[in-house]
ROLO-56213 format. One line per 8 residues: number of its first residue (from 1); their letters; for each residue x, y, z of C-alpha. Coordinates in steps of 0.25 Angstrom, whole numbers. Example, Ala and Ser with C-alpha at 12.3 -4.5 7.8 and 13.67 -1.06 7.14 Angstrom:
2
1	AS	49/-18/31; 55/-4/29
***
This chain:
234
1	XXXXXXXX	0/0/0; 12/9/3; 18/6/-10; 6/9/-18; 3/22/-10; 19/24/-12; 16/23/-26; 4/33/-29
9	XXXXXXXX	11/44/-21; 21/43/-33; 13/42/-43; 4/54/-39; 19/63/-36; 23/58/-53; 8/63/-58; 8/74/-49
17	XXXXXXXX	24/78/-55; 19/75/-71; 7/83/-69; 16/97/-64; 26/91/-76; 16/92/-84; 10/107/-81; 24/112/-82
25	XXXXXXXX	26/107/-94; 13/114/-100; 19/126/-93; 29/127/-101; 23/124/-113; 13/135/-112; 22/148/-114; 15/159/-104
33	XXXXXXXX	16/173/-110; 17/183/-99; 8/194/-98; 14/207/-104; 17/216/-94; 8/230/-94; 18/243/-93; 9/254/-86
41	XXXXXXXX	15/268/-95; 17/280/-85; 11/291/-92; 18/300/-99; 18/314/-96; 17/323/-105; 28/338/-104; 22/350/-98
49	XXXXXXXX	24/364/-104; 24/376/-98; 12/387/-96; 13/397/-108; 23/409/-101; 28/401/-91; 41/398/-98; 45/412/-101
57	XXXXXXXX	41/413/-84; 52/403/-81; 63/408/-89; 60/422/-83; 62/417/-70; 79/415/-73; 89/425/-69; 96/428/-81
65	XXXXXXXX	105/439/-74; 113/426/-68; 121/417/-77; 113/405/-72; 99/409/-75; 101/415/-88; 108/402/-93; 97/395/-88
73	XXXXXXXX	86/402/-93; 93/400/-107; 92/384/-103; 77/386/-103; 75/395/-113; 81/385/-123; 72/373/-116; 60/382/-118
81	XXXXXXXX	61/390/-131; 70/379/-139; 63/367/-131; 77/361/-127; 79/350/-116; 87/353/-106; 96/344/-107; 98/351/-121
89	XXXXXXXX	100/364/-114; 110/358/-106; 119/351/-117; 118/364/-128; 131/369/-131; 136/380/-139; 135/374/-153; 122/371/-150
97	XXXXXXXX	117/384/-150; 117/393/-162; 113/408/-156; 113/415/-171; 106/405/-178; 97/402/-167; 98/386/-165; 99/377/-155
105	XXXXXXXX	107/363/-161; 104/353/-150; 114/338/-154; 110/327/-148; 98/330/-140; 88/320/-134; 87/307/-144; 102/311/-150
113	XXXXXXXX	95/323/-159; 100/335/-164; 89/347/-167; 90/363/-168; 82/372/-160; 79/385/-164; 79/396/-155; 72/407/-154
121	XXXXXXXX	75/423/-151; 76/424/-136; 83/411/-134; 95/416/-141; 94/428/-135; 95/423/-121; 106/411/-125; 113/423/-131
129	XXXXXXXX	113/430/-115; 116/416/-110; 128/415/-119; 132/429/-114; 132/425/-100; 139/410/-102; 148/411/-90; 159/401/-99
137	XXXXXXXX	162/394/-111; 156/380/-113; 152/372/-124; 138/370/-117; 128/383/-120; 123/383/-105; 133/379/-97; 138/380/-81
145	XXXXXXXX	146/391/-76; 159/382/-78; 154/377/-96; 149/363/-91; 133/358/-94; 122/362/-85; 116/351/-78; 100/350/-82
153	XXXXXXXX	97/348/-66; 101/361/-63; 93/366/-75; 84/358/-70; 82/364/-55; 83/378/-63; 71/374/-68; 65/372/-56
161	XXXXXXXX	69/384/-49; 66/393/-60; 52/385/-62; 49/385/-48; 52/401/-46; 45/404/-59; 33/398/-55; 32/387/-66
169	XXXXXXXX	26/374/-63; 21/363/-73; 8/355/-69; 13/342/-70; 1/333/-66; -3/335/-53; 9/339/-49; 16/354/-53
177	XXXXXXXX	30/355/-56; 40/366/-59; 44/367/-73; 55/359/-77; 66/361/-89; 59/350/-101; 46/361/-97; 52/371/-105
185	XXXXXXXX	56/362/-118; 39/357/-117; 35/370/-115; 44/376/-128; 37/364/-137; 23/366/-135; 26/380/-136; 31/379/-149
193	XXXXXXXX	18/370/-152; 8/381/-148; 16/390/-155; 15/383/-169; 26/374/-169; 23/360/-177; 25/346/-168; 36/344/-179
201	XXXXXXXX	43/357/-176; 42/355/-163; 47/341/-162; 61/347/-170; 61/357/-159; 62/347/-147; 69/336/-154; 58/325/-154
209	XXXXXXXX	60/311/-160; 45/311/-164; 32/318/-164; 26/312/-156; 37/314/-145; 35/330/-148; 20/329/-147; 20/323/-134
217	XXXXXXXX	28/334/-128; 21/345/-133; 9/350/-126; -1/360/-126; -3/370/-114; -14/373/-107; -19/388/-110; -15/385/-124
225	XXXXXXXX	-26/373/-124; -36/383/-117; -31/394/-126; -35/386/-139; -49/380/-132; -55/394/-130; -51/398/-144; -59/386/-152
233	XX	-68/389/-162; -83/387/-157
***
């Protein structure tokens, strides 16, 4: 009796074994494709542009009398009349600039690009009195009191302050922020779009890839919106 109950015990542990065999096997045959993974896009948001006169309030504000301020404001005059980044305001040098003609030449901007900015009146005129002022030689056309590049933070937190005593804060959600340097750049594009400028035109200015790139950043400010509401045709 002990050998037959001896002998079922085994064969029970041999059927139970070929059954798990056998579901591993069907297992492995049957390929599973995972699910593909859902990626959540944080959205995008979009550049903010400056209130109409609120540029022209900013640059005001600098103390041209002091070597510092008028080289600054020359800074943000170019990254709001010519739309440059201020990264591009950082590198320019001397051969980048062409005063009589009245060009900017910007070699190997953002994406390895070259482009030509022109400049208008009152920009040459004030990188004229920069020019006058330039405490020393330097290959760079803004440069620190000793010919070396400025660093873009302390352009930065010059734009802070100057925002900050100006008064000049960008509605940025919920939340209000003080103006900061790419401001000026957004603000000099949908300037020139409300001033006639095609999307082509302005897409050469700021040294776009694509269109499509150049019509995302451009945007349409808010008494300009109301302006043109009130002035339908009924």
């Amino acid at each position: 009796m002990a050998m037959a109950e001896q002998v079922m015990a085994q064969e029970r542990t041999l059927f139970i074994a070929s059954r798990f065999d056998g579901v591993q096997a069907v297992a492995q045959e049957k390929e599973i494709i995972p699910e593909p993974e859902v990626k959540h896009r944080t959205p995008k948001k979009l550049p903010k542009a400056l209130r109409s006169g609120e540029a022209e309030k900013f640059l005001a504000t600098f103390n041209t009398k002091c070597i510092s301020g008028l080289r600054d404001r020359c800074m943000f005059e170019l990254m709001y009349k010519c739309g440059l980044r201020i990264s591009e305001t950082c590198k320019l040098k001397m051969s980048n600039v062409d005063l009589k003609e009245g060009y900017l030449y910007l070699q190997k901007a953002k994406g390895n690009k070259d482009r030509t900015v022109p400049m208008d009146e009152e920009v040459i005129q004030w990188l004229e009195k920069w020019l006058v002022k330039k405490p020393v030689e330097s290959d760079y056309f803004f440069c620190t009191f000793k010919g070396g590049m400025l660093d873009q933070r302390q352009l930065r937190s010059k734009c802070k302050l100057i925002a900050q005593k100006a008064e000049i804060y960008i509605q940025d959600g919920d939340e209000k922020k003080l103006a900061w340097p790419h401001t000026f750049r957004h603000t000099c594009f949908t300037e020139c779009l409300e001033e006639g400028l095609t999307i082509k035109e302005i897409q050469e200015l700021a040294g776009h890839a694509s269109l499509a790139t150049t019509s995302v950043y451009l945007s349409v400010r808010p008494e300009k919106l109301r302006e043109k509401m009130r002035n339908r045709k009924k």
